[in-house]
N, C-alpha and C positions, 0 to 999 in steps of 0.2 A: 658179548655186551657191546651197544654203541657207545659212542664216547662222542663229545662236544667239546669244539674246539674255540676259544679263546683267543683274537685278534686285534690286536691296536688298531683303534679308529682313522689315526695319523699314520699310517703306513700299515696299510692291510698287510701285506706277504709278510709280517714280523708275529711269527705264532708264536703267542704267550704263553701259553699252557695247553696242555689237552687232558680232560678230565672224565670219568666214566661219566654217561648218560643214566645215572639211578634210577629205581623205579620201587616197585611196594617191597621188592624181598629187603633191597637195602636199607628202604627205610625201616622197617620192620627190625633190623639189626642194630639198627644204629637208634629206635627209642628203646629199644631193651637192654641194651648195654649203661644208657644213659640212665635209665628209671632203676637199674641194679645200683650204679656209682651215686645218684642221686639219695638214695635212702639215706646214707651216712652222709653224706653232703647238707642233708638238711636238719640232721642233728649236733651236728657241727656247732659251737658255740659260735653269736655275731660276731664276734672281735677276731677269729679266725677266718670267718668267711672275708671280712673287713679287709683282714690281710691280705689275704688271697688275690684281691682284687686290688689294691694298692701293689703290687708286684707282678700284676699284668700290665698296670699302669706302669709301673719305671720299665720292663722290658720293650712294651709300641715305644716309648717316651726314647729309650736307647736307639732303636733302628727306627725314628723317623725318618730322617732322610733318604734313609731304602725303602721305606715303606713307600712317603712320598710319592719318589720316584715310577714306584709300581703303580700306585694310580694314574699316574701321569701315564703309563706307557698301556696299560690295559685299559682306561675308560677316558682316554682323551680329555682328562680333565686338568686346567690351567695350570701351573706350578704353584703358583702362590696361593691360588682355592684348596687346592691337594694340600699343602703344607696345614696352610689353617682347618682342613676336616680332621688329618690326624692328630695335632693339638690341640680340637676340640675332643676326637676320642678316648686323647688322655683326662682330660678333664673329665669326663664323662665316667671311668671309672673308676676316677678319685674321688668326686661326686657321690657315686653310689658305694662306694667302700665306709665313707664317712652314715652313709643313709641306712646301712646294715645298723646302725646301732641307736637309731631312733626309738621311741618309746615305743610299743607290739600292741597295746591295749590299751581299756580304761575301766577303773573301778565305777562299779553302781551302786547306788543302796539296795539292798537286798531285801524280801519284800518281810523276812521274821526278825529284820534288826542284827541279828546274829551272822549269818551268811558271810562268806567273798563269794561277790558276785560280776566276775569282771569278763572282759574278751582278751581272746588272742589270736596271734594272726599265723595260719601256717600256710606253704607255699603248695600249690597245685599239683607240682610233681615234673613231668616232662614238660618244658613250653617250647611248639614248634615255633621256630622263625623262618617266616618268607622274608626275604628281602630284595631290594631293586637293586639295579646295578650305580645309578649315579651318585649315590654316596657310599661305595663301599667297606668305609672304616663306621663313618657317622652312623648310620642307620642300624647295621647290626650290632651297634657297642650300645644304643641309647634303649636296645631291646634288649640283648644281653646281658648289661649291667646291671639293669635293676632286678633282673630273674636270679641271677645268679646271688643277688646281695640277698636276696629274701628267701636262698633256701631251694630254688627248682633248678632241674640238670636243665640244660638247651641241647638240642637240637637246631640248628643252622643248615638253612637252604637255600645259599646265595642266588643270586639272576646265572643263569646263564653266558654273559658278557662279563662276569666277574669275579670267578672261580679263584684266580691265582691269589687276589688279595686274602680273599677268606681263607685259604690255605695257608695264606701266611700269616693271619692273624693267629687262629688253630697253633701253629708251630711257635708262635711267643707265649702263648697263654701253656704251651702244653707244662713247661718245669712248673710253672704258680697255681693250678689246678690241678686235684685230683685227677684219675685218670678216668673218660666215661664221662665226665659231669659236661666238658664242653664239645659237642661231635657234630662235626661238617659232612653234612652227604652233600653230592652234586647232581643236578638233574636238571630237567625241565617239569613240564607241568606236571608229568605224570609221577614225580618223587615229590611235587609240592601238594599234590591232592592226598598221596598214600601219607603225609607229614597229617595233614588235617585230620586224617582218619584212625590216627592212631597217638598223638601226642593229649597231654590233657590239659593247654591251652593254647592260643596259638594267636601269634601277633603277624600280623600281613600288611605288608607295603607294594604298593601296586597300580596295576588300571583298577579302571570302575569293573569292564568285565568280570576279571579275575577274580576281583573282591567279593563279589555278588555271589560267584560260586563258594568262594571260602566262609563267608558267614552261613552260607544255606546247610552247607554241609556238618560246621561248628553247632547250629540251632540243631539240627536235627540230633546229634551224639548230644546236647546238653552241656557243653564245655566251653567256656569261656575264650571269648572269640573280639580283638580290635580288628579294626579294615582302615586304613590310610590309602584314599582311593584319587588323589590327584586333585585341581585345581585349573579354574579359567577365569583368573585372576586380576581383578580390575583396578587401574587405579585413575584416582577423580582428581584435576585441576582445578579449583577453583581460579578467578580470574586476581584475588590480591595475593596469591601465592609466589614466591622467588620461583619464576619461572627458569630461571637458567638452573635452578638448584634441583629444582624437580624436574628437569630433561635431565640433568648428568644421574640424578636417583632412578629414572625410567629405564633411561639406556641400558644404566647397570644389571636392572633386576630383570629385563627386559631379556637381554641375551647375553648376560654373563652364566661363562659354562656353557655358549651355544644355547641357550634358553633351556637347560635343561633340569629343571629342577621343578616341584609341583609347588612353588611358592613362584615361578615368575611369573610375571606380568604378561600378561596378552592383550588387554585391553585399555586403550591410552580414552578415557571418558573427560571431554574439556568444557567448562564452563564458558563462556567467552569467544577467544578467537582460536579456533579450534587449528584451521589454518598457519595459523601465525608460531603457536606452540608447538605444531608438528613439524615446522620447521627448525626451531630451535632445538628435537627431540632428535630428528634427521643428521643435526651438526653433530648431536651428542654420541648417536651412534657410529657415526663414517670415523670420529674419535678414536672409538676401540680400537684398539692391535687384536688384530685379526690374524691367526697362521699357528707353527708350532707351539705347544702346549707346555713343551719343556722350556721355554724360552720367558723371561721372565718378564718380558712386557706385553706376553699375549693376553687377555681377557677372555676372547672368544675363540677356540678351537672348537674340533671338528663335531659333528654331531655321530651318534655312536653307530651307526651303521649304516649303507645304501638305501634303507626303507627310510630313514627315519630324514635321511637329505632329500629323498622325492618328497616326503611329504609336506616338506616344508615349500619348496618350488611348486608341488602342485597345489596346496591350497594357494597361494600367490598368483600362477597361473587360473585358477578358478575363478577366485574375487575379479581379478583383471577383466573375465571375459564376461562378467555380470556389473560392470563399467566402475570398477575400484579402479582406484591409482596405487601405483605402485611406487614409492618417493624413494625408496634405497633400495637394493637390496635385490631378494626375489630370483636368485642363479646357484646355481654351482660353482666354485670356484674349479678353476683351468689348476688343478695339481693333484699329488697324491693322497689318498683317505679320503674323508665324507664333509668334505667342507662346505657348505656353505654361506653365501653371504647374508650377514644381516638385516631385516627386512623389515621396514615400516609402511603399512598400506593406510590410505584412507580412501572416505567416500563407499564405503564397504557397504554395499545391501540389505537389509535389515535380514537378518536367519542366515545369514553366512555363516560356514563354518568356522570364521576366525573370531565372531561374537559369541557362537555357543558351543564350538569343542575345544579340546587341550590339543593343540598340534604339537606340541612338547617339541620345540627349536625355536631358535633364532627370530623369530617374526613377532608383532603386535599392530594392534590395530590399532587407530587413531579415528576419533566419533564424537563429533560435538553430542552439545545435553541444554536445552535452554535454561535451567536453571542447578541450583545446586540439588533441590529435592529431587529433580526428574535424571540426575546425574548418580543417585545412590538408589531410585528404583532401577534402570538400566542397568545399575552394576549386581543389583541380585536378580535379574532377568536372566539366570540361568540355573543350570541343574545343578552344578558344584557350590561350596563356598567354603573355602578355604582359608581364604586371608586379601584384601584390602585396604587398599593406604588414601588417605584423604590427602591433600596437600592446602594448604592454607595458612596466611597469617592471623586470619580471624581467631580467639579462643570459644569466641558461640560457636561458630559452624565447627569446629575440634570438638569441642563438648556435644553441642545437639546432633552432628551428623555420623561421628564416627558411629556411636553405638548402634543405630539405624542399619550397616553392615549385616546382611545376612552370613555372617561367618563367625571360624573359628577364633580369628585375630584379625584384629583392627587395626592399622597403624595411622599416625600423622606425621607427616612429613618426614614419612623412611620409608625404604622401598621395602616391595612384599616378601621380596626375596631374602630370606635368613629370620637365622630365631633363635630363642637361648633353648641351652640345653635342661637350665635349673627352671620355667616354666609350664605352665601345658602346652601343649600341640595338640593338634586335632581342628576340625572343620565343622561345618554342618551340612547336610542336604547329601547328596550323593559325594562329598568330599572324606567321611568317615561314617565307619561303622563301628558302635561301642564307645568302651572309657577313651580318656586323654592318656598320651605318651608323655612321657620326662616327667621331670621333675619329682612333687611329693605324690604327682598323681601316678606314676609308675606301679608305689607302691598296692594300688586300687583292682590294678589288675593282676600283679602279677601272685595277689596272696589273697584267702579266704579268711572270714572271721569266725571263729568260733567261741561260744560265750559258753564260760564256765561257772557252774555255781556249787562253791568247796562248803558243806555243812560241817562243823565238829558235832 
């Protein structure tokens, strides 16, 4: 068997883990182990599964700090982002431990008067998870949770750049779960396609490519199927906005975490002096602490591997040579792991890749707009839409423009980057595919309805 090896972004030569390279037999084993433990698992009374997962929650909640730490050293992720995704994770299972005990149906009249004629909700059975590597706690608990609170065993397919976490999440959960109901294979694509093909729903977090193959494949077997496919994420200045407020919120969502999240910002869209706020966005950036991740006043650490730092430098290099400026940023940093620097362009060419793709780093672009309408057409002038933040002191343009947003979420005056766990998520246009994740909408996807009708 090949195996795939796990490396700190921040100091390559420190091997985190090395994990088998899965493929169809594993996964094949590991949904049939899970849909055996599952059967009783979903007969289980809610107040037991309730628990179950209230004491997965105290055991992450116990080794935070080690878990923490492991983000930190496997996905180069800030210390202090690392700490708050894990104590979002707790929350997240306490969350849905409390959400196992929500109401299941609703009575109807029945059509002879006599009748109960009501619905109930029972859970699918095995639900694959694909997950990405940049929130390794957040992203498979916000899938996880709500699977496991309504009844279906998981299967778990983490990224490949973030095996050790899921391994360690696996090893807290294993005392609080049955045994079978929650199972980690490791792989690349080819254990994420055999997941697809044989689980009987399946949640994916991803590119656009990827995703496009996971639903086609989900349509074709008839199985319930989301797709969370990324984001090129605009945010609009109007010109009576607290501009210093909205550069230090741009910065943030901008390239906090190395810009690595499908909620930042890429596109800096200005009303006014377009100039003038990219320089005060420029101060806001060269701001950040830049460097080790473990260090508790870094913000922007490394991006997660040598592909993903050229790609940031060469779209930079690209705009430049089609007559962009480049105002910060736009290199590699002279040290160890995949650093680079944070990067603001303007004057960018109209069809630049930094208008219409995700370079998923450190960079954003900066683009006047002559008004505020022609400021929220540009920002759905693309093929995602994910999330969008207006900034304004006006309450008309908050009221009349947010909703305008070709997206999933709209924000005013907060950056795109972040989101509550107890809401929806989700996008529109090529940003998702299928229901909304979290919240009450979890339970949408992760359980069928069946309506019953009891005659005496």
């Amino acid at each position: 068997m090949d195996y795939i090896e796990s490396r700190s972004p921040q100091s390559p030569d420190d091997l985190v883990v090395t994990v088998p390279d899965g493929g169809a037999e594993e996964v094949t084993a590991a949904v049939e182990r899970t849909r055996a433990a599952g059967a009783g698992w979903a007969r289980r009374p809610a107040t037991e599964r309730a628990a179950a997962l209230g004491a997965c929650a105290d055991a992450l909640a116990g080794a935070a700090g080690e878990v923490s730490a492991l983000v930190v050293r496997e996905v180069g992720k800030p210390i202090g982002e690392a700490a708050g995704e894990v104590a979002r994770g707790v929350a997240i299972l306490r969350y849905f431990a409390q959400a196992a005990l929500l109401p299941e149906g609703e009575v109807f009249p029945a059509a002879d008067g006599v009748s109960l004629l009501h619905t109930r909700r029972r859970p699918h059975g095995v639900a694959g998870l694909i997950t990405p590597w940049n929130f390794p706690v957040a992203i498979p608990l916000w899938k996880a949770a709500p699977a496991l609170a309504f009844g279906n065993g998981v299967v778990l397919k983490p990224a490949e750049q973030s095996p050790a976490v899921a391994l360690r999440l696996a090893e807290l959960f294993a005392d609080a779960l049955p045994e079978g109901v929650f199972t980690l294979v490791t792989g690349g694509g080819a254990a994420g396609a055999a997941l697809v093909e044989r689980a009987d729903a399946v949640s994916f977090t991803g590119s656009v490519a990827a995703g496009s193959h996971v639903r086609r494949a989900a349509a074709e077997r008839g199985i319930p199927v989301q797709c969370e496919m990324g984001g090129q994420n605009a945010s609009v200045v109007l010109p009576d906005a607290d501009l210093d407020a909205a550069a230090r919120a741009i910065a943030a969502a901008a390239m906090g975490y190395a810009g690595q999240k499908c909620t930042a910002t890429s596109r800096v869209i200005v009303v006014g002096d377009a100039d003038g706020f990219a320089e005060r966005l420029v101060a806001a950036v060269e701001a950040l602490g830049v460097g080790d991740p473990a260090e508790a006043g870094t913000a922007v650490g490394p991006v997660i591997e040598a592909e993903a730092r050229d790609a940031v430098t060469g779209a930079a290099d690209r705009a430049a040579g089609r007559g962009a400026k480049v105002l910060t940023g736009g290199r590699a940093l002279d040290r160890d792991g995949w650093f680079v620097a944070p990067t603001v362009v303007s004057a960018v060419a109209a069809g630049d890749e930094l208008l219409t793709e995700e370079v998923f780093g450190p960079i954003c672009a900066v683009v006047p707009a002559a008004s505020p309408e022609a400021a929220v057409e540009a920002a759905n002038a693309v093929r995602h839409g994910l999330v969008a933040a207006l900034f304004t002191r006006d309450l008309g343009h908050a009221l009349t423009l947010a909703p305008r947003f070709d997206v999933g979420m709209a924000k005013v005056n907060a950056p795109t980057a972040g989101v509550d766990f107890h809401a929806p998520f989700g996008g529109a246009k090529e940003s998702s595919y299928g229901p909304r994740e979290q919240g009450p909408a979890a339970r949408e996807f992760y359980t069928r309805t069946i309506t019953v009708t009891l005659t005496p």
